[in-house]
N, C-alpha and C positions, 0 to 999 in steps of 0.2 A: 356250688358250681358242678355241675355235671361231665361225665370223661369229655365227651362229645364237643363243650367248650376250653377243653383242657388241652388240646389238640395243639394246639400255638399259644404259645407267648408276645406280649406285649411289646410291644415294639419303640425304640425312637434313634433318630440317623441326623446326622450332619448336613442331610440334603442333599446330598451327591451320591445319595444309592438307593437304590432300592432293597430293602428286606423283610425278608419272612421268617417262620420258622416250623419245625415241624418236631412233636413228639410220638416219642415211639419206646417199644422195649426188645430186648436183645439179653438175654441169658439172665431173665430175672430180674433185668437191673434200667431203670427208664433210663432213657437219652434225648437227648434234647439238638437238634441240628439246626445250625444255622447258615441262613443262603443272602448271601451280598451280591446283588448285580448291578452293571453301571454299562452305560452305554458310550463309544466312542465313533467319530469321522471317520473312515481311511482317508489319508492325506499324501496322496502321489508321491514317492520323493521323499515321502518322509514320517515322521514318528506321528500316530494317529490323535486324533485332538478331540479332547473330554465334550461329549455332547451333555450327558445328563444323567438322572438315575433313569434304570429300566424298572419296568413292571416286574414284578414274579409272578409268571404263568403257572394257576393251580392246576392247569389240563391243556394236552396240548390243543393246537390253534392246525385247522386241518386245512388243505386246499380249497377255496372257497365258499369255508367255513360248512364244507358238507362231511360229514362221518365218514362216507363211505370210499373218500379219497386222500391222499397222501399228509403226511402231515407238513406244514410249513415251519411252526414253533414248536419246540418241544416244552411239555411242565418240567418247568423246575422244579418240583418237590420231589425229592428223592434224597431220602437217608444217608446214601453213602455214595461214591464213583471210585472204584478199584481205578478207571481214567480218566485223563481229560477229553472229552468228546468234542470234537472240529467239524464244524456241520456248515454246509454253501447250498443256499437258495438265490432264484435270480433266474437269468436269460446268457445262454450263448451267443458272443454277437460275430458276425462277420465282420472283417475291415471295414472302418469308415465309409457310408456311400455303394458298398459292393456289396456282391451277394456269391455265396461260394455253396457245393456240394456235399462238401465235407471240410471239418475244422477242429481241433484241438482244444480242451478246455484244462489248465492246470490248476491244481490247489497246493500251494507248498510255504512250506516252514520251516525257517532253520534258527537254530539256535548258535551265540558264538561263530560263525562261517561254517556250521556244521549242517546238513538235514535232517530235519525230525520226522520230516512228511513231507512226502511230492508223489503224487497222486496225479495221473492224466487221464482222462475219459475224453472219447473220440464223438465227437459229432454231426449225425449226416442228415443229408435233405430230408424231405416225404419222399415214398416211390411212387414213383408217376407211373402211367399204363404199360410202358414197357422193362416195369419194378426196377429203374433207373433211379438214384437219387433225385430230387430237383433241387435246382437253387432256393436256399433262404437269407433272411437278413439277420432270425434273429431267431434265438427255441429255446425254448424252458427245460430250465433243469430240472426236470420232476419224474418221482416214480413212474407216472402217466406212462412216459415216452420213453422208457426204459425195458430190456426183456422180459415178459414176468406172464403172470393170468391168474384165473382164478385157481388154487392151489398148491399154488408154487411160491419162492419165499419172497416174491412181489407180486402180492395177490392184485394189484391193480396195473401190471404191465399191459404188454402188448407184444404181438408174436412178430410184429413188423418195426424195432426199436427206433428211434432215433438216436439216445447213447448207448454207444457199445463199448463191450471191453476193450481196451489196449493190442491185448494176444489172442482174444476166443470169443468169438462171437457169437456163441452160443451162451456164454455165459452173463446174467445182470450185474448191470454196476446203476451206482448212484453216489450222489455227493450229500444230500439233505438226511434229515432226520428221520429213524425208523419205529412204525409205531409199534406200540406194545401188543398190538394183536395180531401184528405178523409173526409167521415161527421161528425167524430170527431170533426173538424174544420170547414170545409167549413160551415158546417151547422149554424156555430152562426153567420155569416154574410148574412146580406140580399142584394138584388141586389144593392140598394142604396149606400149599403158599398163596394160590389166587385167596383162599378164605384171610389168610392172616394180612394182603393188601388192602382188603377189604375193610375193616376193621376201621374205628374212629382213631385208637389210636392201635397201629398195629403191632402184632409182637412175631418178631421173626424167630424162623428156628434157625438152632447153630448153623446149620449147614444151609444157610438163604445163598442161593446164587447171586451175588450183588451184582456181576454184567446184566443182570436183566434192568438196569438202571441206565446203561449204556445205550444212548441215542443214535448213536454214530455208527456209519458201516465199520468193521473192525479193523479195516484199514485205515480210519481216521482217528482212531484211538489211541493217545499218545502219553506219556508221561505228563505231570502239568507242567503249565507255565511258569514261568518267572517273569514274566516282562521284560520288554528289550529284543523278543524275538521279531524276526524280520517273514513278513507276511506277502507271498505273490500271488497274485492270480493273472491267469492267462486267458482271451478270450471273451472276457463275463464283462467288458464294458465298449459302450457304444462306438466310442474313438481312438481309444487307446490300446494297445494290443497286449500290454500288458499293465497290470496297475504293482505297484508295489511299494508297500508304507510298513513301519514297525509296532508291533505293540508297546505301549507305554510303560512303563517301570513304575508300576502304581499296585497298592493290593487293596481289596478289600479287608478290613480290618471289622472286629465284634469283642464287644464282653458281655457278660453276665452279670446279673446282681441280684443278690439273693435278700429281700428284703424281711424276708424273714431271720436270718441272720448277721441284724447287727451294719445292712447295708454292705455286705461282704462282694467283694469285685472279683471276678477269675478273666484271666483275657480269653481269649477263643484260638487257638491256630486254625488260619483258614489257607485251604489249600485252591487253588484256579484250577477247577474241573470243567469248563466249558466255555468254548470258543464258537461265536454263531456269525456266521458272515450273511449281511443280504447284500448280493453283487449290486441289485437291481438301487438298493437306497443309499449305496456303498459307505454301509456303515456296520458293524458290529456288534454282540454283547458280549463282558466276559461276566462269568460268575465263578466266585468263592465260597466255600464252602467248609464247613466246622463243625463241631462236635462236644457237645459235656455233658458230664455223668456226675452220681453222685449226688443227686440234690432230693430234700427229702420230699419237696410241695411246690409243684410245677405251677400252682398258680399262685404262689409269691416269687417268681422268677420275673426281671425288665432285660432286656436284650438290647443292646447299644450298637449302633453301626454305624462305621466311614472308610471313604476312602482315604486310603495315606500315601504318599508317593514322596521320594528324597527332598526334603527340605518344606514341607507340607506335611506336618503327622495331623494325626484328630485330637482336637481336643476335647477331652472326654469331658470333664467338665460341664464345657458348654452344652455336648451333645448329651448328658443327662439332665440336664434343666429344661430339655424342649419336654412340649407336652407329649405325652404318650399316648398311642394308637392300636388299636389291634391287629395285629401281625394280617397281611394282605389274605390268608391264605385262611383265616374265620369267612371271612365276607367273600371268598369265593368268583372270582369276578369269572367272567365265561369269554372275556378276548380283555388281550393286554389294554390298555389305553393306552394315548398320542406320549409318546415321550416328553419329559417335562423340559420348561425353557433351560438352558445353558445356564449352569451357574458354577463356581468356586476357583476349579483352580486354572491358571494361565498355564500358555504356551512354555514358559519356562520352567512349570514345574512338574511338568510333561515332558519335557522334555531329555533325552538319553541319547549318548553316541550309536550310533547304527553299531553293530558286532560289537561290543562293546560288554566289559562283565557286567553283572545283575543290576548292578548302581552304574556304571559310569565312572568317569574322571571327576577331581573334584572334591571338596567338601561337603562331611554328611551328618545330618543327623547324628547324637552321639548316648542314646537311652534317652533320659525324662528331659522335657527340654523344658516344663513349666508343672506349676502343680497341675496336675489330672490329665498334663497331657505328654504322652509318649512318644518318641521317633522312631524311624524303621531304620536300622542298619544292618548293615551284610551279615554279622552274626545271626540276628532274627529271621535274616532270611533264610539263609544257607540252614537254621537250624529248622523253620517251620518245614523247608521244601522235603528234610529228610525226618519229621515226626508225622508217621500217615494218620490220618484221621480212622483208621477202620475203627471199631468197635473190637479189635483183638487183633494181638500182634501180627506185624508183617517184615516179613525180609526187608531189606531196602533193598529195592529195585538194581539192577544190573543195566550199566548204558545200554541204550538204544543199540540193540547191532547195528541198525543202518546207518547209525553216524558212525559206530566202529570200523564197518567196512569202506566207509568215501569220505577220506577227507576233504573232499571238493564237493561245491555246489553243483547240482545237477541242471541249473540256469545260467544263464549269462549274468557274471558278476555286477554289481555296482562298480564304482570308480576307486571307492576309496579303499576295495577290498582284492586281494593280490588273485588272479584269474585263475581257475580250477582246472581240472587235466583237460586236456579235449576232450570232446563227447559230442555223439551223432544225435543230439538231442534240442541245436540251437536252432531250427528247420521254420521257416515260414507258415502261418495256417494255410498259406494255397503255395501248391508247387504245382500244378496244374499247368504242362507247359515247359517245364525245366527239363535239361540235359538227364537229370536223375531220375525223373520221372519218365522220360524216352527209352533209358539206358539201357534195360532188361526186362526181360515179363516178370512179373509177379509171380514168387512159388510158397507153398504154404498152409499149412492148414486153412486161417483165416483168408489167405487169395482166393482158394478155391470154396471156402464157401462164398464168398462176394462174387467170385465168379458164376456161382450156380443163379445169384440173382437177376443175370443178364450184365453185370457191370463190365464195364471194356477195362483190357489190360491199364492203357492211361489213367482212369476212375482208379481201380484198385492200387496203382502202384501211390498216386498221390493223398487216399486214406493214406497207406501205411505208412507212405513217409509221413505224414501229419498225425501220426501215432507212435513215433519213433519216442524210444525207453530207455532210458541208459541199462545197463545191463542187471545191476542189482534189482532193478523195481520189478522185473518181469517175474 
């Protein structure tokens, strides 16, 4: 067998994930990575509900499937994520029925009552003949329509944006995935490293920048998951002005088996490095991801994967007796396929209290709970979430300042959870017409360039209230 087919290992899953795998070398020494993804509903109201496994993307999936435009999906195959990357594709909508000038789009995530992420990007009409916004009902969230051009670090913008910063108008934002041949990216690799991505199986040098794996603008770049975190968006559906549902307290789980030795089993820690929201199908992927070394003959390696979630483990067992496959990622596919029918676990075992620790209330899982089959308890998690996957030691991370500095939500609580400090941030997408928006002219850097566009005082004052920040995001 040739390196070239040596690339992945063989694969078999429990049917609720998708997995691949990818080899590679790192100080001498091959490594072996493995990628679990599984797809879920956002569920209004509530904890998001198991759709099915997802595809593993060997390349991303670009704006209507053309190269030379934005990316939609990003590949999964990537070696390591120093983060979790949180990426939102989809459509801006105005209120039900109406059509507004300008509107607000939020992306935010908190963990425990805490924020991990809250991110607002502003969005305005087309400019019409007298460079006025106009009314729309509904605008994509895509590099397209964002600041940028050819040479600049959104080579596919536009000098007339639709989303704009929060505070600077001069400057791009975006919410979606970024590709690798933008300089966001490309730029942290030098020629030596584009050779060694190249490579069938690649060998990185010590010093690989691994953010160049990082999908997500670096605002959206967060610690991983745990499940259980509480998910909002603002904006990004037809009816509703806000949607808000929790991630599941579920993980992607893997082992190894080393049939050359004796049939020997190692489990995998897999860490949740990627969060992919599509507004538009209002449904998600998360992916897992893992790491092992140490093995003497990559093609007597079988790779095993499932999802497990509290009172639901995998049983290995079973999921080593299915027939085995070659990892998604030999066969190469060039666009994900349809997501597969709904299967395995219910509403209950998905189920987790809103704010609520890692597990929940309740009885759990307590180690082996059958031969060959393992459960997930707070120990394994709380231990996998602090053993990193790099390929060489790492600090444990330092909290999030930004949870450090607000212990309130920067949104309008739920019911069940005790209301956050006040904050000039609970504002309408249209003020358009309010006492607020009469009350004073607009002063500011940002007024005055909206001003320079022909926008009347009214126009610029209800942007920026419809862009109002609480005070740490700015």
């Amino acid at each position: 067998m040739d390196e070239a087919q040596l690339r992945s290992a063989p694969v078999v899953t429990d049917g609720k994930v998708g997995c691949s795998t990818l080899l590679w070398h790192y100080r001498g020494r091959p490594q072996l990575t493995v990628i679990v993804k599984a797809s879920f509903g956002i569920t209004h109201g509530g904890v998001a509900s198991f759709v099915g496994p997802a595809s593993i993307l060997d390349e991303d999936v670009t704006l209507g499937r053309n190269p030379a435009r934005s990316v939609e999906a990003a590949s999964d195959l990537a070696p390591y994520k120093p983060r979790c990357d949180v990426t939102l594709i989809g459509h801006a909508h105005a209120p039900a029925g109406s059509q507004v000038t300008a509107l607000s789009v939020r992306l935010g995530l908190a963990r425990e009552g805490r924020p991990i992420l809250d991110k607002v990007v502003g969005v305005v009409g087309d400019r019409g003949p007298d460079a006025k916004p106009l009314p729309f009902a509904r605008m994509r969230l895509s590099y397209e329509r964002a600041r940028g051009g050819p040479g600049e670090e959104n080579p596919v913008g536009t000098s007339a944006p639709n989303l704009v910063h929060p505070t600077d108008a001069t400057r791009g934002v975006g919410v979606g995935p970024i590709s690798p041949f933008w300089p966001t990216r490309k730029g942290l690799v030098g020629a030596d490293d584009q050779r060694a991505l190249a490579e069938p199986i690649p060998r990185f040098p010590d010093a690989m920048p691994w953010a160049y794996y990082q999908v997500a603008p670096l605002d959206q770049q967060i610690d991983p998951l745990w499940g259980g975190e509480q998910l909002v968006l603002d904006g990004v559906h037809p009816s509703l002005p806000r949607v808000e549902t929790w991630i599941p307290v579920v993980r992607g789980a893997a082992r190894v088996v080393d049939r050359g030795a004796g049939g020997a089993e190692r489990s995998v820690d897999m860490v949740c490095d990627a969060l992919a929201i599509d507004a538009d199908a209002q449904r998600f992927t998360l992916v897992w991801r893992g790491r092992v070394e140490g093995f003497e003959d990559a093609s007597r390696l079988i790779v095993a994967a499932g999802l497990a979630a509290p009172g639901s483990p995998v049983d290995w067992n079973k999921v080593l007796s299915a027939p085995m496959r070659p990892s998604p990622a030999l066969a190469a596919p060039k666009a994900a396929p349809p997501v597969d029918s709904t299967v395995g676990l219910t509403d209950s075992e998905l189920a987790t209290p809103p704010r609520s620790l890692p597990f929940g209330a309740g009885k759990r899982a307590d180690g082996r709970v059958g031969e060959g089959t393992v459960g997930m308890v707070d120990a394994d998690h709380h231990a996998t979430k602090q053993r990193p996957i790099a390929p060489f030691e790492v600090a444990v991370p330092k909290p999030d300042p930004l949870g450090e500095l607000a212990p309130g939500l920067p949104w309008s609580p739920s019911a069940e959870a005790p209301p956050p400090p006040r904050r000039a941030v609970d504002v309408p997408p249209r003020v358009a017409g309010s006492s607020a928006a009469r009350a004073a002219v607009p002063a500011g850097p940002l007024a005055e360039q909206l001003r320079a566009t022909g926008a009347s005082s009214e126009e610029i004052a209800e942007l920026l209230a419809a862009l109002t920040l609480p005070e740490r995001s700015r």
